[in-house]
C-alpha positions in Angstrom: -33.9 -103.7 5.4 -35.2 -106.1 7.8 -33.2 -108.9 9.3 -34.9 -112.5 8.9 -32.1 -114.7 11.1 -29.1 -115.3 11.7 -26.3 -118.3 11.9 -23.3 -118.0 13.5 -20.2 -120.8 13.6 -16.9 -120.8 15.6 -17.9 -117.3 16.7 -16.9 -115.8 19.8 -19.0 -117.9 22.4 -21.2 -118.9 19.3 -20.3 -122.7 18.2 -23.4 -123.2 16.2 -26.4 -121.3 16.5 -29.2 -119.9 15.0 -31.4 -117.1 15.7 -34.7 -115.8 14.4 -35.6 -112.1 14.2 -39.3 -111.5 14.0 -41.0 -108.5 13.2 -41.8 -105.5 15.5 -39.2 -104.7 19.0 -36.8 -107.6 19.6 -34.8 -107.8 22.8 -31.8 -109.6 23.1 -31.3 -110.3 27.2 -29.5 -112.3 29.4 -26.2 -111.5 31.4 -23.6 -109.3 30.9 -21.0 -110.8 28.6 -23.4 -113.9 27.8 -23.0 -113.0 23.3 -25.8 -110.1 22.8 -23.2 -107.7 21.7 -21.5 -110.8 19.8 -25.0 -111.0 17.4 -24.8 -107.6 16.5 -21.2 -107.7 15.2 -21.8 -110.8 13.7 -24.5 -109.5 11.7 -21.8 -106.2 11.1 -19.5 -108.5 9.6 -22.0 -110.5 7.5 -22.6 -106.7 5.6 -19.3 -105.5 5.5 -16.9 -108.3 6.4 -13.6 -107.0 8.7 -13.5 -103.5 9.4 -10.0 -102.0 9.9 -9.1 -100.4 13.5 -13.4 -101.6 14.4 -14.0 -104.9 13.6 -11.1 -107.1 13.3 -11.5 -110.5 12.5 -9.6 -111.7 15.8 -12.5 -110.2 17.1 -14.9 -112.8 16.1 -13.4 -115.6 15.5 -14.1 -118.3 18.1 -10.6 -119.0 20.6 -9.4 -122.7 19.3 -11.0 -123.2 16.2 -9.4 -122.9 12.7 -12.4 -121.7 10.9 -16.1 -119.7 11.9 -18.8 -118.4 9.9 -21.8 -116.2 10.0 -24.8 -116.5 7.8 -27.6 -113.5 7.6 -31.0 -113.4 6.2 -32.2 -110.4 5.1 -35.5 -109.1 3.6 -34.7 -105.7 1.5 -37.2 -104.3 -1.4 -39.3 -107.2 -0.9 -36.4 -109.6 -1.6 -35.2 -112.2 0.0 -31.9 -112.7 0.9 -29.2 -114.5 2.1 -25.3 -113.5 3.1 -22.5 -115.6 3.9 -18.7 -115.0 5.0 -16.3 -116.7 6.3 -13.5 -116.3 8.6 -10.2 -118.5 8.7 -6.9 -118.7 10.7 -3.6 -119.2 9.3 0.1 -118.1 9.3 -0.4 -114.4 8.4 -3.3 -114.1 11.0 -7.0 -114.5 10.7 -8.2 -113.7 7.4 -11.5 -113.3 4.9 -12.7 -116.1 2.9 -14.8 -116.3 -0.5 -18.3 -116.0 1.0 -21.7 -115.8 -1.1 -24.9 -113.8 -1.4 -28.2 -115.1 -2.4 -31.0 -113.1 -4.0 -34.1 -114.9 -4.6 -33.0 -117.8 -4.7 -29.8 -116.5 -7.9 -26.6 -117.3 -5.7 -23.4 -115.4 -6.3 -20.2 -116.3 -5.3 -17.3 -113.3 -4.8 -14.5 -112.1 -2.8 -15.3 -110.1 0.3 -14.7 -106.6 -1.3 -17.0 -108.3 -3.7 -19.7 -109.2 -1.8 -19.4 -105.8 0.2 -19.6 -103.8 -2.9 -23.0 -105.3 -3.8 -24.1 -105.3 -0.3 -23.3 -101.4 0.1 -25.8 -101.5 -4.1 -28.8 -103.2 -2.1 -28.5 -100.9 0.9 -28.7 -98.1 -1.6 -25.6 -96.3 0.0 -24.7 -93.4 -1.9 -21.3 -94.2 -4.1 -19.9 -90.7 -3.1 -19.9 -91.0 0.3 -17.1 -93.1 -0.4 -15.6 -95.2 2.7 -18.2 -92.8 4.7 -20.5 -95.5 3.6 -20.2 -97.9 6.8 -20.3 -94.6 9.0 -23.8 -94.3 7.8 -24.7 -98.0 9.1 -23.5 -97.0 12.6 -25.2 -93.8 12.5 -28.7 -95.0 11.7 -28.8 -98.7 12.5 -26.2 -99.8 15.1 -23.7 -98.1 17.5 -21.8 -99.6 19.6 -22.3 -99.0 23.1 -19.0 -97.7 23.7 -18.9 -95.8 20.4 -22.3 -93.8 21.1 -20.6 -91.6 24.3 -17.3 -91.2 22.5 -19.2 -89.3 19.5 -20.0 -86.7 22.8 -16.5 -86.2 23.9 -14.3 -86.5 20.6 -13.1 -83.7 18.2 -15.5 -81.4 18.0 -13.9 -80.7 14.1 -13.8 -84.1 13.4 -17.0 -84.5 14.4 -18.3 -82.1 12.2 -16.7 -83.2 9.0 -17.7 -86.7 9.9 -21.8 -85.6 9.7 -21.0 -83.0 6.8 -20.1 -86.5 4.9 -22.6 -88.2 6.3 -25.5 -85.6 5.8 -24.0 -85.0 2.0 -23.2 -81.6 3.0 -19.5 -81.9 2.1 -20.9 -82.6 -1.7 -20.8 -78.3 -1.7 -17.8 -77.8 -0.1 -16.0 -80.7 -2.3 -18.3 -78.3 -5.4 -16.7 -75.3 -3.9 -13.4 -76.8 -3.4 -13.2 -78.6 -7.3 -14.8 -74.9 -8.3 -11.1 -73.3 -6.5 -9.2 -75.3 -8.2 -10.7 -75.1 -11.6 -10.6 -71.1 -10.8 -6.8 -71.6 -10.5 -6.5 -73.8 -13.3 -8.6 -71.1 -15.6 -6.3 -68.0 -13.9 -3.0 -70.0 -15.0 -4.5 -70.8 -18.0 -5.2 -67.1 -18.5 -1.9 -66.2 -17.6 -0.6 -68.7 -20.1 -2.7 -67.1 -23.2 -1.3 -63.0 -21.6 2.2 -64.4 -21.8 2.0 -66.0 -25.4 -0.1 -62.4 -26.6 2.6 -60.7 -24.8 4.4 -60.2 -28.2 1.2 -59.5 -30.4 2.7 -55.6 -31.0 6.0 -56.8 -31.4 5.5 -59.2 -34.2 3.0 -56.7 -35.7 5.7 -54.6 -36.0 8.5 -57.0 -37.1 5.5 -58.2 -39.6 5.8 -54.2 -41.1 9.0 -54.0 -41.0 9.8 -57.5 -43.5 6.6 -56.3 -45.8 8.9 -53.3 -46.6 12.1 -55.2 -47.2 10.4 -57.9 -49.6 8.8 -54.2 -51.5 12.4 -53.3 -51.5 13.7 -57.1 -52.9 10.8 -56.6 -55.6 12.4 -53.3 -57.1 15.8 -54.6 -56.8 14.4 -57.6 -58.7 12.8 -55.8 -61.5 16.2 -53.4 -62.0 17.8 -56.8 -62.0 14.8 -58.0 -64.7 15.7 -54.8 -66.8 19.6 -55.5 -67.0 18.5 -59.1 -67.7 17.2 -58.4 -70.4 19.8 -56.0 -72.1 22.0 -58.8 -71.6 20.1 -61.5 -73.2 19.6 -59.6 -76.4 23.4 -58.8 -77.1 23.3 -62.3 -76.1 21.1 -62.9 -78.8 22.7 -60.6 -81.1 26.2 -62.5 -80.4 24.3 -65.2 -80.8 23.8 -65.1 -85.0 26.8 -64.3 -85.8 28.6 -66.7 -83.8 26.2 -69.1 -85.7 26.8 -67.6 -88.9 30.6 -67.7 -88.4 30.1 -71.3 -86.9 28.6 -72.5 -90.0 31.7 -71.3 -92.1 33.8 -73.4 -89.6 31.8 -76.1 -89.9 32.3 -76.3 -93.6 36.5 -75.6 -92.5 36.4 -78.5 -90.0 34.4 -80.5 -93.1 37.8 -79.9 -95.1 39.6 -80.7 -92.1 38.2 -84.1 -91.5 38.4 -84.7 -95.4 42.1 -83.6 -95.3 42.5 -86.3 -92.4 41.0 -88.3 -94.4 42.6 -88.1 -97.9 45.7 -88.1 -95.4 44.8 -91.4 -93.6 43.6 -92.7 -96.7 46.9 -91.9 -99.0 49.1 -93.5 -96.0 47.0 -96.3 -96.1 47.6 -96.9 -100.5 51.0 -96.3 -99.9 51.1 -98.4 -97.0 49.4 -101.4 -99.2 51.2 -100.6 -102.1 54.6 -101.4 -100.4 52.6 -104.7 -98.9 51.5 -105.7 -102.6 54.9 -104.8 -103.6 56.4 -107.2 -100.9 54.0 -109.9 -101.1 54.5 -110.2 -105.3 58.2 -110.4 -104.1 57.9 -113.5 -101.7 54.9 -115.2 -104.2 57.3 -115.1 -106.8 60.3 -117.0 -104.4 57.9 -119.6 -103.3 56.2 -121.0 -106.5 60.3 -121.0 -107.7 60.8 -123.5 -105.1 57.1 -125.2 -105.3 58.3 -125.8 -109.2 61.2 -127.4 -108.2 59.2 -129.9 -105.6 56.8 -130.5 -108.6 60.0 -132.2 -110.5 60.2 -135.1 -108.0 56.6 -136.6 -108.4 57.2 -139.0 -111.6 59.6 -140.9 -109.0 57.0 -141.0 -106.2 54.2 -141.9 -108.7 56.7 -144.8 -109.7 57.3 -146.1 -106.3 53.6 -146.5 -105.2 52.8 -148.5 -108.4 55.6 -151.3 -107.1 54.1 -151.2 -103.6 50.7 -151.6 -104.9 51.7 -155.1 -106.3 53.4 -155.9 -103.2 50.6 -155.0 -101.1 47.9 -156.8 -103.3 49.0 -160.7 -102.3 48.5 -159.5 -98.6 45.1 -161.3 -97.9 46.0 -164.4 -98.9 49.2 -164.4 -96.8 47.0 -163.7 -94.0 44.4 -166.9 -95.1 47.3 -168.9 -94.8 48.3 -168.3 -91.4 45.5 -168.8 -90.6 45.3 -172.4 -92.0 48.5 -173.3 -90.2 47.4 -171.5 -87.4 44.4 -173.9 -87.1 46.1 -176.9 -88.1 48.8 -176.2 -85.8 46.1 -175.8 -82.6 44.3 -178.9 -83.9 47.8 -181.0 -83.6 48.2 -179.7 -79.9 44.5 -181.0 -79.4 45.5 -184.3 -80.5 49.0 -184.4 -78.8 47.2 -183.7 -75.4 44.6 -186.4 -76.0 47.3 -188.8 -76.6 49.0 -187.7 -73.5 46.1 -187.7 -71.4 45.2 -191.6 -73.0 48.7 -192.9 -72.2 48.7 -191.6 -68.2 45.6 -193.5 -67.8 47.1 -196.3 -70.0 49.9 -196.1 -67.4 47.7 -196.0 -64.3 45.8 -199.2 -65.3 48.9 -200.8 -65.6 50.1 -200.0 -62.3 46.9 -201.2 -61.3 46.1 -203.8 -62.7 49.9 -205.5 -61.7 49.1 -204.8 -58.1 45.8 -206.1 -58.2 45.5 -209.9 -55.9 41.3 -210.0 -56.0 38.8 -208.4 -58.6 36.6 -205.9 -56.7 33.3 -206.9 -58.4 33.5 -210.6 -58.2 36.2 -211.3 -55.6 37.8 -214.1 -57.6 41.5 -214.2 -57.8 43.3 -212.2 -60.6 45.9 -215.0 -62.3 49.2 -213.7 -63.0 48.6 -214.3 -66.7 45.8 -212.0 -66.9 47.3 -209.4 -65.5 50.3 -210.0 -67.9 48.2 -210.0 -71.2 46.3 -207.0 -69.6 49.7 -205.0 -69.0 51.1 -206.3 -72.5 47.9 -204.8 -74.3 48.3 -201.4 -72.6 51.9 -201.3 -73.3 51.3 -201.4 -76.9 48.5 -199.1 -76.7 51.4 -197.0 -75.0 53.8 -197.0 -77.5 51.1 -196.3 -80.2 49.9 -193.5 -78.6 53.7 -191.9 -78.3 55.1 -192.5 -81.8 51.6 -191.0 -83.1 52.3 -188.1 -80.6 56.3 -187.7 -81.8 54.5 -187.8 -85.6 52.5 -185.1 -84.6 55.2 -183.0 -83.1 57.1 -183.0 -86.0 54.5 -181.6 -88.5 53.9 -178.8 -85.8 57.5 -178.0 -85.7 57.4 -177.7 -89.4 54.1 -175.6 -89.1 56.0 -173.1 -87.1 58.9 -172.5 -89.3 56.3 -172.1 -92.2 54.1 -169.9 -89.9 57.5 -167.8 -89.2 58.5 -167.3 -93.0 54.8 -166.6 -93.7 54.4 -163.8 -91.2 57.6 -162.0 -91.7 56.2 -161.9 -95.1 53.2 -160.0 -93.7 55.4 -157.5 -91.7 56.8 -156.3 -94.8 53.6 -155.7 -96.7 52.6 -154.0 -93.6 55.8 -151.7 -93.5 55.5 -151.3 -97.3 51.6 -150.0 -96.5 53.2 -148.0 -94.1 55.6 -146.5 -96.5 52.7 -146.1 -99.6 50.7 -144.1 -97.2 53.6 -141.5 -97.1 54.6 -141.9 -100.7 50.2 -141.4 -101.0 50.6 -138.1 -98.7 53.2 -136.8 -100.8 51.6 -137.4 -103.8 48.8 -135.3 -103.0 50.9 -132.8 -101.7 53.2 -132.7 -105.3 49.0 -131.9 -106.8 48.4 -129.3 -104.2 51.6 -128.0 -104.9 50.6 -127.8 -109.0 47.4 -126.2 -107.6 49.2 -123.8 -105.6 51.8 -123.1 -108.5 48.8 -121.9 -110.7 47.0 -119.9 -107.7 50.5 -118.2 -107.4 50.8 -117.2 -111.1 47.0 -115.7 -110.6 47.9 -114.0 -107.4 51.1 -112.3 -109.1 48.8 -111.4 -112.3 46.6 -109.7 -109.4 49.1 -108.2 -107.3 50.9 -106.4 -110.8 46.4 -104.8 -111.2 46.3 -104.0 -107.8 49.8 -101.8 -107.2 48.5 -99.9 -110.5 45.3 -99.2 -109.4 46.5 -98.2 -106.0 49.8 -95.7 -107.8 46.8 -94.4 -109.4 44.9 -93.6 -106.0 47.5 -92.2 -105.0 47.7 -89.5 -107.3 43.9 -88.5 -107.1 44.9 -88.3 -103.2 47.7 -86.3 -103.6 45.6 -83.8 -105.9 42.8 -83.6 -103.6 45.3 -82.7 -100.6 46.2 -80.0 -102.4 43.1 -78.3 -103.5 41.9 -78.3 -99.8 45.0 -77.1 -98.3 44.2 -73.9 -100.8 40.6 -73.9 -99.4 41.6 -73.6 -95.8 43.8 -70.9 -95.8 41.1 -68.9 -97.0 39.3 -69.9 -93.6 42.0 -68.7 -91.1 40.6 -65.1 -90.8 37.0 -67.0 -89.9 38.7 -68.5 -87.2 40.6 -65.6 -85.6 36.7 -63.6 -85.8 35.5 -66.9 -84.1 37.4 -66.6 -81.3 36.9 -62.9 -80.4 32.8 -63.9 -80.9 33.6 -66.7 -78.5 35.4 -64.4 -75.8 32.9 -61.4 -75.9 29.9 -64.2 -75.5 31.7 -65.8 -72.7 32.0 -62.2 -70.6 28.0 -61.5 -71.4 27.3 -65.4 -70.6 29.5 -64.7 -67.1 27.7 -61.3 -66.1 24.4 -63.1 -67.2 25.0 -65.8 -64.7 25.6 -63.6 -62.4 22.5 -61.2 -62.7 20.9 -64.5 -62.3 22.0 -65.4 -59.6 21.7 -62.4 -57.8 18.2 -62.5 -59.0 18.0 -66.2 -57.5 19.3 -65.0 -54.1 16.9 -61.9 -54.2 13.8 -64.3 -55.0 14.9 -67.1 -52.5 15.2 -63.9 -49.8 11.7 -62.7 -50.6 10.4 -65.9 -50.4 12.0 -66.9 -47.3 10.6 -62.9 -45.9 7.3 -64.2 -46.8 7.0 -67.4 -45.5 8.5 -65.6 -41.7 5.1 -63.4 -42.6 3.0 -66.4 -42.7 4.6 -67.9 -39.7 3.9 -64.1 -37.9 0.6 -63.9 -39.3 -0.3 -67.4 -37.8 1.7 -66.7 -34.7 -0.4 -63.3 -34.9 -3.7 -65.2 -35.6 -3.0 -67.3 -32.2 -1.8 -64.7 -29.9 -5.1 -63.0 -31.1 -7.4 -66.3 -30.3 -5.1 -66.2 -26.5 -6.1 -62.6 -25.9 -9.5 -63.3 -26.8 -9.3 -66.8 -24.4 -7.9 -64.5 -21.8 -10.2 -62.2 -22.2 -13.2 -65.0 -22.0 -11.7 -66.9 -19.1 -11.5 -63.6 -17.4 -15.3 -63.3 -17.5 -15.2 -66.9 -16.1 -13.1 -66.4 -13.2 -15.2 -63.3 -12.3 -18.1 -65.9 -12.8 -17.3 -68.4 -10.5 -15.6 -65.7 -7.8 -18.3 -63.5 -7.8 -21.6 -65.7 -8.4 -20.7 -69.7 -8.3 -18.7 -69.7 -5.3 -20.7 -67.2 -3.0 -24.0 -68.8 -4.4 -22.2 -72.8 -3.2 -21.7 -71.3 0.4 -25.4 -70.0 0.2 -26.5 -73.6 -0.4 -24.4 -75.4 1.8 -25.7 -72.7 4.8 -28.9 -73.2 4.3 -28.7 -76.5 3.6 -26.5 -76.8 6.9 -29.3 -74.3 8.6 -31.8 -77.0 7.8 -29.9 -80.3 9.0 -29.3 -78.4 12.1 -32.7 -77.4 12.7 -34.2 -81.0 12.1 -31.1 -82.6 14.3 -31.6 -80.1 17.0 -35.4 -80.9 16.8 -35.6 -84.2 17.2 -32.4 -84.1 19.7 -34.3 -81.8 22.1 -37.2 -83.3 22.2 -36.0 -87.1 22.8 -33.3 -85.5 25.7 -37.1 -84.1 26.5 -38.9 -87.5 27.1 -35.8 -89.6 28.9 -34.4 -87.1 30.8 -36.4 -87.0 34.4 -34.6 -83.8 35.6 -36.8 -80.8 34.4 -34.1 -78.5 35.1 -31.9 -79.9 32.2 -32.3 -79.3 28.7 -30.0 -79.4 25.7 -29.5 -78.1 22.6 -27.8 -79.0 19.6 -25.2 -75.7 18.4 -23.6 -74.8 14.9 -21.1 -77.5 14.9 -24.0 -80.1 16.4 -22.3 -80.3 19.4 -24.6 -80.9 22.5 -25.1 -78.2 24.3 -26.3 -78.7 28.0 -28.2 -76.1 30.1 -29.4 -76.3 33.9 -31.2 -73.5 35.4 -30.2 -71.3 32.6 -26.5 -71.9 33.0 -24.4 -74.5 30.7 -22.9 -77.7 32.1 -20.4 -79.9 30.6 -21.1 -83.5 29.6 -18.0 -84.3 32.3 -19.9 -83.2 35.1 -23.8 -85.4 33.9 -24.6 -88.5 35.9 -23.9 -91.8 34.5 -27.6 -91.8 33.5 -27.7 -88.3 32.1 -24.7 -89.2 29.8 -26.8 -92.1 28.6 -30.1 -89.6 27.9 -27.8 -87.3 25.9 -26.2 -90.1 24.0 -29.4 -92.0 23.4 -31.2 -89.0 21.9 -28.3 -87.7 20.0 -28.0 -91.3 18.6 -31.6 -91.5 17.6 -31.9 -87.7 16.2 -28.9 -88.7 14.5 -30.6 -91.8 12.7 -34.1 -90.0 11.6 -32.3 -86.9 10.2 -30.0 -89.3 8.2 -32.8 -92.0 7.3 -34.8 -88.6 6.0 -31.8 -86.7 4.1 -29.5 -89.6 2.7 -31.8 -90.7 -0.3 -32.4 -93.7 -1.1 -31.2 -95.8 1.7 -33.1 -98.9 2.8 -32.1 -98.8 6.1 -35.0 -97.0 7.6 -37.2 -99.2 8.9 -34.4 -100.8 11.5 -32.7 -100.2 14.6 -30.5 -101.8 16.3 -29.8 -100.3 20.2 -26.9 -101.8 21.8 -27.5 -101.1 26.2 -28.9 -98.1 25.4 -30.2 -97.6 29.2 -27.1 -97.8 30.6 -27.3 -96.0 34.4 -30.9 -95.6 33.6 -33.6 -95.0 36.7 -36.7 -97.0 36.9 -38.8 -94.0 35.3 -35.8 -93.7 32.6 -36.8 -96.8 31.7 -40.6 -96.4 31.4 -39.6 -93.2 29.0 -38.2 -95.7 26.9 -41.7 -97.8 26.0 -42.4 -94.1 24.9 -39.5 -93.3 22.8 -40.2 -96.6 21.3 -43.4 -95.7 19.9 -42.4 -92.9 18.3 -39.4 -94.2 16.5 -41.9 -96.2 14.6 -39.6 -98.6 12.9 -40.6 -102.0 11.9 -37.9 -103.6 13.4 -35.9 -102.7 16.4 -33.2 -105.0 18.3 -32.1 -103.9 21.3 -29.7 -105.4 23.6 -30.4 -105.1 27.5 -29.8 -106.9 30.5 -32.7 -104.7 32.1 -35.5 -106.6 32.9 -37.8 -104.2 32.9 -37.5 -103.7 29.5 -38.9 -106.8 29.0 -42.4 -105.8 29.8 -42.8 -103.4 26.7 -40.8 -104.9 23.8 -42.8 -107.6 20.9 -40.2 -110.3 21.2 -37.4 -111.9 23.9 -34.3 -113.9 22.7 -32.7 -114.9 26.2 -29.2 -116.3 26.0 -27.2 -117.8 28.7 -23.4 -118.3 28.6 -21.7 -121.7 30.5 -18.3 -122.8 30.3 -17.6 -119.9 27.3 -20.3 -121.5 25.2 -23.3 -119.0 24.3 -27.0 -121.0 24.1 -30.5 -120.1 23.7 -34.0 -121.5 23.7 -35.3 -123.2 20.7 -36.7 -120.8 18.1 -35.8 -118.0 19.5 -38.3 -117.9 22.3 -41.0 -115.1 21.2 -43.0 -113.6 23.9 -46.3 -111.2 23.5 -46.3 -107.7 24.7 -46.0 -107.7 28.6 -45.0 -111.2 29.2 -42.5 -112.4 31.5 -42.3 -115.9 32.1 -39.3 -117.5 31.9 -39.2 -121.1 30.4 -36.5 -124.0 31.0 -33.6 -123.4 28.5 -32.4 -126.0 26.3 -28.8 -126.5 24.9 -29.9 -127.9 21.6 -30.8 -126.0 18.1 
């Protein structure tokens, strides 16, 4: 990875700046607290966004404003690339925005655990370092001043387990540690499969014992089968000659039901007979009295003849109303004409008497015409009302005529009335005859029909008693029936019961062997647990006597080697930038810095301010090349970022620094300094100068060749 530029907004002293990072060594000067550190964390954040309990976000963002931003450019696997996030403040605090990362030129927007997840894929940190994965950024790029002398003096433990992740050494403890706890699981699951093949003798035996009770159940069964048998054949034998007796009865209850029968049958003739007998009685009382009724019909026959001739002059009876009814309607016509000619008669009259001036011509009306007029209409008056009183009179005569005329009709209607009933009876007297001979025909039948049936009679009575002879011969059958019936009954009840004791005897046998089958599967399993006992215990002594012992070999040597490359490069940078020949250091088992003058140890305590920073400083760089060669494939190797890493340096501590320099041989180092004299060997100067809490530097990132240290004007602008 190799860092291109970097933009920051609204951060810290930063309010909008922009600075360029070329190749090669890269200083960062100016004054203390002028924003060198503030670039390094901003480029921190721009990675990995807000780091709990290291890198807060109240941290960066800029006192006053509501929002801040930092934009990196980066350069990894020959891609270029650009990260953005973004800070804002609100109620709950300062807080991460949606940010964005850029690969050539394919931009992707994301959440910060987002962005952070695909920073952490392009850095090619390993995924089971888990959140180790940031400790490796501090540990091989940048440290934090502060940070790099409080690895010396913390937890030596802590410390320890921190570079075991970080070296991937705790990958064969965590193999050792997952290896335990399968162990345990495969000894409980061996116990499990001992206990459930506890009982394998047990139900062995128990399976013996219920094989020799079902041999016993299959004896008793064919004993059982034996008596069976013995009982079926006098079953048999019982059998035909129930059937043989049975047919005998059959033929008895044959007579039986023809006894009931000839007995039903006679009760029934008799029954008739007595009905026939009955019914001549009553047909011969009612075609007496039907004869008698039959007598009366010469005076009924008489009676309609006389009311036919009455009856016959009814229509023209009825014509003649009608011609007075007419005439009578035709005088009213004429009457109210009349009347309705005389009141206009009258009202001309009246007029014409009280008329002084004719309306049309408006001449004078003379009292003579008037007269003559009045005169005229009188007479037309008195015609009108003696031809009226004419009429009144004939229609007063009509309607005595019309009243004779239709009482007539009323009785030719009443005498209709009275034919129809004489009519009715008539037929009736003829049904009667009818009925009279149907009588004398049913009487001639009734006399055949109580003969034939007193004959019945006595073939019934005969036949009752030839079978009552026939089944007192059959009451011996019955007697031999019912013994036959009692002895088949005790053989059919012992029968049943054999059977059923069979039934039992087979359901217990079955019910013995299906308890085998469920032993010889529970058997069959405890079998398979003792042999999966038996295999897990050759796994356990597997893995306690070679996988284990062989995982602590590896992580030794493995551990053996770290050490030896730490301890290596540790000694030999404490080497260059210590100036005190007397000193040297070590790095021990637990890579703690161990620190010897004239043969004796001394603690870190009791170093100079300088010495502390010798010891840090090469422990920080050993530190980065053992991880940048172990931790595979990180692209984080050819960067460093050194945060006042000269700290209580002398002025020969700081020429030893040119040389430790050169043999980091990274492509890109940044380093933070407000020494000077560092300016003299480093590629590149970025000078920054702080006023009124606002950070600023000179256009472009003022690059300056090796051993060049002019100054120019700043400017405030970007």
């Amino acid at each position: 990875m190799l860092i291109k530029a970097v933009r920051l907004h609204n951060i810290r002293s930063y309010v909008h700046q922009r600075v360029e990072f070329p190749l090669g060594s890269t200083l960062l000067a100016g004054d203390v607290g002028s924003g060198k550190s503030t670039i390094l964390l901003a480029i921190e954040f721009a990675l990995f966004g807000i780091l709990r309990g290291t890198l807060e976000g109240s941290t960066l963002l800029r006192y006053g404003t509501d929002s801040g931003s930092v934009e990196v450019e980066l350069e990894i696997d020959e891609k270029n690339i650009i990260l953005k996030r973004t800070l804002k403040r609100g109620k709950n605090g300062i807080t991460q925005e949606h940010g964005f990362i850029i690969i050539d030129g394919v931009k992707t927007e994301g959440t910060h655990t987002e962005i952070k997840a695909r920073v952490l894929e392009l850095l090619g940190y390993p995924r089971e370092l888990g959140r180790s994965k940031d400790l490796i950024y501090r540990f091989t790029v940048y440290t934090p001043q502060e940070d790099m002398k409080r690895i010396l003096s913390e937890d030596k433990e802590i410390r320890l387990e921190t570079l075991r992740k970080v070296f991937q050494i705790d990958k064969y403890k965590r193999v050792t540690e997952n290896a335990e706890v399968v162990l345990r699981e495969l000894k409980n699951l061996r116990k499990e499969n001992l206990i459930r093949c506890e009982s394998l003798e047990e139900e062995t035996e128990r399976k013996k014992e219920l094989e020799k009770k079902i041999d016993e159940i299959k004896k008793q069964i064919m004993e059982l089968d034996v008596e069976i048998k013995s009982v079926t054949e006098k079953e048999e034998h019982l059998g035909k000659n129930l059937q043989e007796i049975e047919s005998e009865m059959c033929i008895m209850q044959e007579l039986k039901a023809r006894l009931g029968s000839v007995m039903a049958t006679l009760q029934e003739k008799n029954r008739l007979t007595n009905a026939l007998k009955k019914e001549f009685a009553i047909t011969q009382e009612g075609m007496k009295n039907k004869k008698k009724k039959l007598e009366l019909g010469d005076d009924v026959k008489k009676r309609i003849y006389e009311l036919d001739e009455k009856i016959k002059h009814k229509e023209k009876i009825k014509e003649h109303i009608k011609e007075l009814e007419h005439s009578m309607q035709d005088i009213q016509r004429t009457i109210s004409q009349h009347e309705i000619l005389v009141r206009e008669a009258s009202k001309r009259k009246n007029m014409i008497e009280t008329l002084d001036k004719c309306p049309t011509c408006e001449q004078i009306v003379s009292r003579e015409y008037k007269q003559g007029i009045s005169i005229r209409q009188e007479s037309t008056i008195n015609e009108l009302k003696s031809h009226a009183g004419s009429l009144e009179a004939n229609k007063k005569r009509n309607e005595v005529q019309l009243k004779e005329i239709k009482s007539q009709l009323d009785e030719i209607i009443e005498s209709e009335r009275i034919l129809a009933r004489l009519t009715a009876e008539d037929k009736l007297i003829d049904e009667i005859a009818k009925e009279i001979l149907a009588l004398e025909e049913r009487v001639k039948i009734n006399n055949e029909q109580i003969e034939n049936l007193i004959a019945e009679n006595e073939k019934l009575t005969m036949e009752r008693a030839e079978i009552d002879i026939k089944l007192k011969d059959f009451e011996e059958t019955a007697s031999r029936q019912k013994d036959l019936k009692e002895k088949m009954e005790t053989i059919l009840v012992r029968e049943k019961e054999l059977l059923v004791k069979k039934a039992m005897l087979t359901k217990e046998d079955e019910s013995l062997k299906a308890m085998i089958d469920i032993i010889n599967a529970d058997v069959e399993e405890m079998e398979k647990n003792k042999e999966q006992a038996s295999m897990l215990l050759e796994k356990i002594s597997w893995i306690t006597n070679y996988f284990i012992p062989v995982m602590d070999l590896i992580e030794r040597n493995v551990m053996l080697k770290t050490h030896s490359q730490f301890n290596q490069y540790f000694r030999n940078w404490f080497s260059v930038l210590m100036e005190e020949e007397t000193i040297t250091a070590r790095i021990d088992e637990e890579f703690t810095p161990v620190i010897e003058q004239n043969g004796y140890e001394v603690s870190i305590e009791n170093l100079s301010g300088g010495e502390k920073t010798s010891c840090a400083l090469a422990y920080r760089l050993a530190l980065a090349k053992v991880v940048n060669d172990i931790v595979s494939p990180i692209r984080t190797q050819d960067l460093i970022i050194l945060d006042e890493p000269t700290d209580g340096f002398s002025s020969e501590q700081l020429d030893r620094i040119k040389d430790v320099l050169d043999q980091l041989n990274f492509k890109q180092v940044i380093i933070v300094s407000h020494e000077s004299k560092i300016e003299s060997f480093v590629d590149n100067i970025v000078r920054l100068k702080k006023s009124e809490n606002k950070t600023e530097l000179y256009t472009g990132a003022v690059v300056y060749p090796h051993g060049n240290t002019s100054i120019p004007s700043l400017n405030s602008g970007l």
